[in-house]
C-alpha positions as CSV (number, residue, x, y, z in Angstrom):
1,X,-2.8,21.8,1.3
2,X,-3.6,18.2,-0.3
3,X,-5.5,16.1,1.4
4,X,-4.8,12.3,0.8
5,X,-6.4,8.9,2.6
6,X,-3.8,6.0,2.7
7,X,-5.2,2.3,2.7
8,X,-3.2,-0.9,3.5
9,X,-4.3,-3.3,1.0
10,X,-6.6,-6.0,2.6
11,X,-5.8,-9.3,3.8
12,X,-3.9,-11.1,1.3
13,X,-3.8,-15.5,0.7
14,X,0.3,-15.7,1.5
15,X,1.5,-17.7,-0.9
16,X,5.6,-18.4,0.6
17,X,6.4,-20.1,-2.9
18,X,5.3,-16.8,-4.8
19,X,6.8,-13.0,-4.8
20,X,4.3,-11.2,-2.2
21,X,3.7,-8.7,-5.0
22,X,1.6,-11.5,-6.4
23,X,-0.6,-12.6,-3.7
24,X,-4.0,-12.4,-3.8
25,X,-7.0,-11.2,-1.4
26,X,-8.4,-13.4,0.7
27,X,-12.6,-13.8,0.7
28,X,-12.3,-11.6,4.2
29,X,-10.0,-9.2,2.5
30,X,-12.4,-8.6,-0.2
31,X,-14.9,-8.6,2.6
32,X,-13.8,-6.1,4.6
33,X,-12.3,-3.8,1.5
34,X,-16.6,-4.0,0.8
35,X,-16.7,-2.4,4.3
36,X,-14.6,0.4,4.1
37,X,-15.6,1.3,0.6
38,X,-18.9,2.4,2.6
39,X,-16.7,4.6,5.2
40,X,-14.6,6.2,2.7
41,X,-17.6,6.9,0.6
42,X,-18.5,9.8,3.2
43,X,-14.8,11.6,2.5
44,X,-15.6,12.4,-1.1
45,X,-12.8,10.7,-2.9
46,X,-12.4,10.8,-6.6
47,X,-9.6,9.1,-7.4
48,X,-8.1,5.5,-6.1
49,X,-4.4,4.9,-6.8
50,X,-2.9,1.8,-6.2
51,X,0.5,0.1,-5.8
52,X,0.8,-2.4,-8.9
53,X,1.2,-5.0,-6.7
54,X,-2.0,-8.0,-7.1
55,X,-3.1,-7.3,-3.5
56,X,-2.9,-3.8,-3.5
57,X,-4.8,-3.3,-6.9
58,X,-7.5,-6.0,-5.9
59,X,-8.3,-3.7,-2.9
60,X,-8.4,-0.7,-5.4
61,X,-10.8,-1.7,-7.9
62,X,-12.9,-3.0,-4.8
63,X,-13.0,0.7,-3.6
64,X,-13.3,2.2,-7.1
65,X,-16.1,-0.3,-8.2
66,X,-17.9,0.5,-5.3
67,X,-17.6,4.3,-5.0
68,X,-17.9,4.8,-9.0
69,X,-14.4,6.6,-9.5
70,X,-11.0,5.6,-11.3
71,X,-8.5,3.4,-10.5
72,X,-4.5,4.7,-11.5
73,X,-1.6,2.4,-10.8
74,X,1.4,3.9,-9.6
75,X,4.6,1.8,-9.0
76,X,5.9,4.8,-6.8
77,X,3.3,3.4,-4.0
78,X,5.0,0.1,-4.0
79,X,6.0,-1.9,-1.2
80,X,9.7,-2.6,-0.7
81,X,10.9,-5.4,-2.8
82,X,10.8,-8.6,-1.8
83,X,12.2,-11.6,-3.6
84,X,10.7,-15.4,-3.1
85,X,11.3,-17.0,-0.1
86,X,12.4,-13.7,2.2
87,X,9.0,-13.9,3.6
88,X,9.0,-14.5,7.7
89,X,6.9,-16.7,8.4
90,X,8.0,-16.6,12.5
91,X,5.8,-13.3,13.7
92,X,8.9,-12.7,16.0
93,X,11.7,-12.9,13.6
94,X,9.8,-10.5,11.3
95,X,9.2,-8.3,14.3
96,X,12.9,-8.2,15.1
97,X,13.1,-7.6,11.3
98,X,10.9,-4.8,11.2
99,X,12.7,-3.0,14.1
100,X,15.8,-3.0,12.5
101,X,14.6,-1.8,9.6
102,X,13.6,1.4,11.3
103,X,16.3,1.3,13.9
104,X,19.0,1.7,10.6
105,X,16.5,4.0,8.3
106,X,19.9,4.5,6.6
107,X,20.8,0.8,5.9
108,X,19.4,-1.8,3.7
109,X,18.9,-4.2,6.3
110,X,17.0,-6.9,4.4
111,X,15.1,-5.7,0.9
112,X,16.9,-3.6,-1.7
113,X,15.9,-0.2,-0.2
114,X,16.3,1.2,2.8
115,X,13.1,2.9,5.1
116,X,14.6,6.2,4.5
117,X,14.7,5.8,0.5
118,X,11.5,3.9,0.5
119,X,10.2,7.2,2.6
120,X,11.5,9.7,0.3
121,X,9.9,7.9,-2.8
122,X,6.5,7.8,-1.2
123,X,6.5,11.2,-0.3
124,X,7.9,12.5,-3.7
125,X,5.6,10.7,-5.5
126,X,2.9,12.2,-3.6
127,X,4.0,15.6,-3.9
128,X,4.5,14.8,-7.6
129,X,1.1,13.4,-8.4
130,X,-1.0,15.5,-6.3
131,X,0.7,19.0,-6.0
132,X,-2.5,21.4,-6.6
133,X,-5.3,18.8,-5.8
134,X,-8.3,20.9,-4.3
135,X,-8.4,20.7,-0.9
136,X,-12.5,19.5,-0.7
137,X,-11.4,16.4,-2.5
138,X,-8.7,13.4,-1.3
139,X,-7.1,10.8,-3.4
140,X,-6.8,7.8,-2.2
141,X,-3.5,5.9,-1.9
142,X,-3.7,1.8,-1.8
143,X,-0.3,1.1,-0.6
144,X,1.3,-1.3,2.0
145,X,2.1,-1.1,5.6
146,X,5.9,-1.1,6.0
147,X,5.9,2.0,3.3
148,X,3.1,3.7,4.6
149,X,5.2,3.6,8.0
């Protein structure tokens, strides 16, 4: 069986007037993405693939610099599209949001996929990628939160 580690990229600068997909990392993000590079150092990865998304490849080469192994992009890992000016700023409204995104897996209820196709890609695309992957090493996946859900 394959063995993979997911990662949320780290804290990114939101940028409202920019697609998220383009935000950077903030100084603590890179910070703690430092951190973890030293934890995941003890699970023997050998391979870092990230969502193409800024954030999400800035916490990648962080982890690959730092643990001396590739770095793949992989748009099959990405987030679910966003355009400019959907972000929600008001932590309640985007917790109401999230909930109905998982309460209608089914539905579209804000982005352009819904949580059930966004599931399916992930998975695939895992499957796909990693289908005979020795089981002593794990890949690890830089991807985003909602997705990774």
């Amino acid at each position: 069986m394959t063995r993979v580690i997911l990662v949320r990229h780290a804290e990114p600068q939101i940028d409202i007037d920019v697609p998220s997909a383009e935000w950077r990392l903030t100084p603590r993000g890179m910070s703690s993405t430092e951190q973890l590079a030293a934890v995941l150092a003890n699970l023997g990865p050998t391979l870092i693939v990230a969502s193409p998304e800024r954030k999400a490849v800035e916490t990648g080469r962080i982890l690959a610099d730092a643990l001396g192994i590739p770095l793949e992009e992989d748009a099959c890992f990405s987030e679910q599209e966003a355009e400019p000016g959907q972000f929600l700023a008001d932590n309640s409204e985007f917790r109401a949001f999230v909930r109905s995104h998982f309460d209608h897996p089914d539905e579209i209820v804000m982005r352009q996929e819904s949580s059930h196709s966004a599931r399916e890609r992930f998975a695939a695309a895992i499957r796909l990628r990693f289908p005979e992957h020795p089981a002593d090493e794990a890949p690890v996946i830089v991807s985003h939160g909602r997705i990774m859900a």
